[in-house]
C-alpha positions in Angstrom: 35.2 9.9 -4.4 36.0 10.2 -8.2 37.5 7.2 -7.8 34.4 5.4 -7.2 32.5 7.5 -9.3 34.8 6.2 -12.4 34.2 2.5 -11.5 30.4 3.5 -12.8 31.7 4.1 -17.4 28.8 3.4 -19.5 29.9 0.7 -22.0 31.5 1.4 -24.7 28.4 -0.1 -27.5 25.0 -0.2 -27.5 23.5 -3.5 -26.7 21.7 -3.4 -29.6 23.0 -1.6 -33.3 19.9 0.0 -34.4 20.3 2.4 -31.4 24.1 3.0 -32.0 22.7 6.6 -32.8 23.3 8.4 -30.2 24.1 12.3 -29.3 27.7 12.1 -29.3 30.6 15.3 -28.9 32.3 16.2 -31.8 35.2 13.9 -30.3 32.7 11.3 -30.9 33.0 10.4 -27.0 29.9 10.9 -24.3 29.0 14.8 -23.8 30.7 15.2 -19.9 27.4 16.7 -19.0 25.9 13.2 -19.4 28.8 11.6 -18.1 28.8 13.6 -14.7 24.7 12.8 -14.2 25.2 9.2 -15.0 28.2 9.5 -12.4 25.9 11.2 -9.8 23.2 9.5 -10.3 24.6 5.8 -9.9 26.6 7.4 -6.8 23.0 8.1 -5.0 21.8 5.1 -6.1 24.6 3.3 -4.5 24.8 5.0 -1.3 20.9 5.5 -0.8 19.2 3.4 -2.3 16.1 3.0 -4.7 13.9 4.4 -1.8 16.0 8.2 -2.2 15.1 8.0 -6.1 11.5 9.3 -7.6 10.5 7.0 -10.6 12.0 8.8 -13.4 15.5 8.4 -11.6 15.3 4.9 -11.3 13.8 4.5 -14.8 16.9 6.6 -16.1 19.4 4.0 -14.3 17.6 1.1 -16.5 17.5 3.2 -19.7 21.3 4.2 -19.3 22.5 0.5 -20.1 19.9 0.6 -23.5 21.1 4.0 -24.1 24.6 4.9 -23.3 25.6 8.1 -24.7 22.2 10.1 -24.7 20.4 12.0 -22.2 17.7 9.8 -21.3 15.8 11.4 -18.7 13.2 13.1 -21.4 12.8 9.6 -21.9 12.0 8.2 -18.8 9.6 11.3 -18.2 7.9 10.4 -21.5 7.3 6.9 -20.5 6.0 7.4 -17.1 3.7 10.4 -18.5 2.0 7.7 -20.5 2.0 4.6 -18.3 1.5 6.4 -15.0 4.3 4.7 -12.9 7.2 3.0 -12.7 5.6 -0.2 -11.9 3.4 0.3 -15.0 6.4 1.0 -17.9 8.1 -1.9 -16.8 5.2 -4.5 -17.4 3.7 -2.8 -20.5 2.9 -4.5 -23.4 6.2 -4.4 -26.0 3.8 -3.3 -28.8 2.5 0.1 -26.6 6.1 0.1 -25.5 7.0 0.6 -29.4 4.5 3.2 -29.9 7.0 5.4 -27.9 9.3 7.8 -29.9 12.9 6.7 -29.2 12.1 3.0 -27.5 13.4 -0.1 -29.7 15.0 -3.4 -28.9 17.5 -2.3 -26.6 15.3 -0.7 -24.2 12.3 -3.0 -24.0 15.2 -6.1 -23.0 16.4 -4.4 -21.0 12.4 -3.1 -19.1 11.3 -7.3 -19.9 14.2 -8.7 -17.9 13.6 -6.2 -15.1 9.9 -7.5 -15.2 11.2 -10.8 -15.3 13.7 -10.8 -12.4 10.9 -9.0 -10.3 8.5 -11.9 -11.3 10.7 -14.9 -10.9 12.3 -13.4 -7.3 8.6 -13.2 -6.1 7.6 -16.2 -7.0 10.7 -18.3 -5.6 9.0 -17.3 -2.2 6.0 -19.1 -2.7 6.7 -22.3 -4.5 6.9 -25.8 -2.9 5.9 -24.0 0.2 2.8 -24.0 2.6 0.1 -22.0 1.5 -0.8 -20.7 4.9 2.6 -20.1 6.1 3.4 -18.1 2.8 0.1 -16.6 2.3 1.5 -12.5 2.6 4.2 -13.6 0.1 1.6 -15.1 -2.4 -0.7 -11.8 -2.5 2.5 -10.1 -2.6 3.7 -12.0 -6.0 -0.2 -12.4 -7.6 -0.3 -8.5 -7.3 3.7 -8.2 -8.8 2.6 -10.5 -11.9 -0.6 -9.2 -12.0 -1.6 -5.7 -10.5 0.0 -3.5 -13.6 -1.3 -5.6 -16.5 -3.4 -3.9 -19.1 -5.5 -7.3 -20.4 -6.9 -9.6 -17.8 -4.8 -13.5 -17.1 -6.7 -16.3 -15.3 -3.9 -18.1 -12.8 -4.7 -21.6 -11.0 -2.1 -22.5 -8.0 -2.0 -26.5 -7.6 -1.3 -27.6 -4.3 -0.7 -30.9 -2.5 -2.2 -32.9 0.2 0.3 -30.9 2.5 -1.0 -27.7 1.0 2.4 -27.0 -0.7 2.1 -25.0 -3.6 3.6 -27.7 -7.0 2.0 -26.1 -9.7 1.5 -22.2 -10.7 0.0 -21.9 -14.2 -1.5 -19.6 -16.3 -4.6 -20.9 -17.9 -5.7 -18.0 -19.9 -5.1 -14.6 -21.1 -8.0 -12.4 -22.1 -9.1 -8.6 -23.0 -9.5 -6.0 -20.5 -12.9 -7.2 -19.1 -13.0 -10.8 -20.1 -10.9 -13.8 -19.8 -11.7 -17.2 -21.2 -11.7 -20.0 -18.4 -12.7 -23.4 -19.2 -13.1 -25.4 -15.4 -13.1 -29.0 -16.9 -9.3 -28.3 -18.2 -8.5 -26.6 -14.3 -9.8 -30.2 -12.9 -7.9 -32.2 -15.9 -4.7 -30.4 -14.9 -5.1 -30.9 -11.5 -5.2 -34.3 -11.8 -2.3 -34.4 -14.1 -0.4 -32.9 -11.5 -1.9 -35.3 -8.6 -2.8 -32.0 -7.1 -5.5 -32.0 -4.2 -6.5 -28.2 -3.7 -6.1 -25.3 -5.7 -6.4 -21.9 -5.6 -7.6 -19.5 -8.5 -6.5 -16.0 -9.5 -6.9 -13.3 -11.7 -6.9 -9.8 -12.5 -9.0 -6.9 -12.9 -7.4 -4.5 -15.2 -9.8 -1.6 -14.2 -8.4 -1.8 -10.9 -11.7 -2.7 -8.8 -11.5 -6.3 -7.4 -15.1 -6.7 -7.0 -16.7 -10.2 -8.8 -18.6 -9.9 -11.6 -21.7 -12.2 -12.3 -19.6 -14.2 -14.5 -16.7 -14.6 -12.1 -19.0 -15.5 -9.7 -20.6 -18.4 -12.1 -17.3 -19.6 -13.1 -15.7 -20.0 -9.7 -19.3 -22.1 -9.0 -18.5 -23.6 -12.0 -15.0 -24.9 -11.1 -16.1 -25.7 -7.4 -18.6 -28.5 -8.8 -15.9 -29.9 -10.9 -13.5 -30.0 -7.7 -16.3 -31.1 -5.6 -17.2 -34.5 -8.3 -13.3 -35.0 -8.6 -12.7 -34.9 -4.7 -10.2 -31.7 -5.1 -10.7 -28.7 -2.7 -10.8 -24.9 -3.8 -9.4 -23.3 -1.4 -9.9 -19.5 -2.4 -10.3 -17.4 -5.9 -8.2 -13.9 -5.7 -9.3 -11.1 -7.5 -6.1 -8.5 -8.0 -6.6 -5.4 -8.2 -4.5 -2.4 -8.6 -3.4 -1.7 -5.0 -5.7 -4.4 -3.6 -7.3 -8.2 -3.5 -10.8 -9.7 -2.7 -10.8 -13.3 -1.5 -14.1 -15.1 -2.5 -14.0 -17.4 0.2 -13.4 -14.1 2.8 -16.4 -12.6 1.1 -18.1 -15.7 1.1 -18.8 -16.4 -2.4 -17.4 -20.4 -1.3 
């Protein structure tokens, strides 16, 4: 066993020099109290899973690479007590992210490329496949790109006459009640794209999916423009937090 547990030595720099400071022993190695956690820690991690770990475990694994010779679990408690979840440190906003005592380059790489290999494996379900057959694994990636953010992003999902998704595109990113959407430029980009459906998405920040009037008016808004240009709308998903509302479920199309 302490064979294995060797194969898990933190490196010996910091990705980054401005966080070379670290709490070091007078020997100028890693304290062995910090050491041996790091050493258990990656061991249950390893033989358990993420699904044996509460949040500030796993959020200590990702800040040991940024941080490799200081305790970092005051850390990871210190971020979760201000974003709420794991879910929710990891897609915050670098400039909150910055407003936390100890977090500088190292560690918001190192949460932005988590965030980005979460994002990029969920969407490599749902591209250049069929809409209906993939339709779990879209809500599942709107609500991973989505769900956690803090301002709201407008999202249109091009598909062609096989209803294969080709296109997924941010069109807008807006406040925390209000995002700007224009529908002539959805349509434009549609055609640019030879798409002949699409589907719209975006977020609610507060965490309540339910349409406001001016969602509603700009969804009716982008349905005349697909209706004059021959393009269907298939849906418009509202994220929220833990769930979605589907307009064309509730009827609003």
């Amino acid at each position: 066993m302490e064979k294995s547990l060797s194969s898990f030595a933190d490196p010996t720099l910091p990705f980054f020099r401005d966080e070379a400071q670290q709490t070091l022993s007078v020997s100028g190695k890693q304290p062995s109290y910090i050491a041996d956690h790091r050493q258990r820690l990656r061991a249950r991690f390893m033989q358990g899973g993420a699904a044996t770990l509460p949040d500030y475990e796993l959020l200590e694994l990702v800040l040991f690479r940024a941080i490799p010779r200081r305790d970092v679990k005051p850390l990871a408690r210190q971020l979760l007590d201000r974003f709420g979840d794991f879910n929710r440190v990891i897609t915050a906003p670098e400039a909150r992210l910055r407003e936390c005592a100890g977090i500088g380059d190292a560690v918001i790489v190192e949460l932005k490329v988590l965030e980005a290999a979460a994002h990029r494996m969920a969407r490599s379900k749902i591209m250049h496949q069929h809409v209906v057959s993939s339709w779990d694994a879209l809500l599942d990636y709107c609500h991973t790109v989505m769900a956690h953010r803090e301002t709201e992003q407008f999202r249109v999902l091009y598909l062609d006459r096989k209803n294969v998704i080709i296109a997924d595109e941010e069109q807008g990113k807006g406040t925390v009640d209000h995002v700007p959407v224009y529908p002539r430029e959805v349509a434009k980009r549609a055609l640019e794209l030879n798409a002949s459906a699409l589907i719209l998405v975006h977020n609610h920040p507060s965490g309540d999916p339910t349409p406001s009037d001016s969602d509603i008016d700009m969804t009716q808004q982008i349905l005349a423009a697909c209706n004059a240009l021959g393009l269907t709308l298939h849906d418009h998903l509202i994220i929220g937090k833990s769930n979605e509302l589907s307009f064309r479920s509730e009827g609003y199309i």
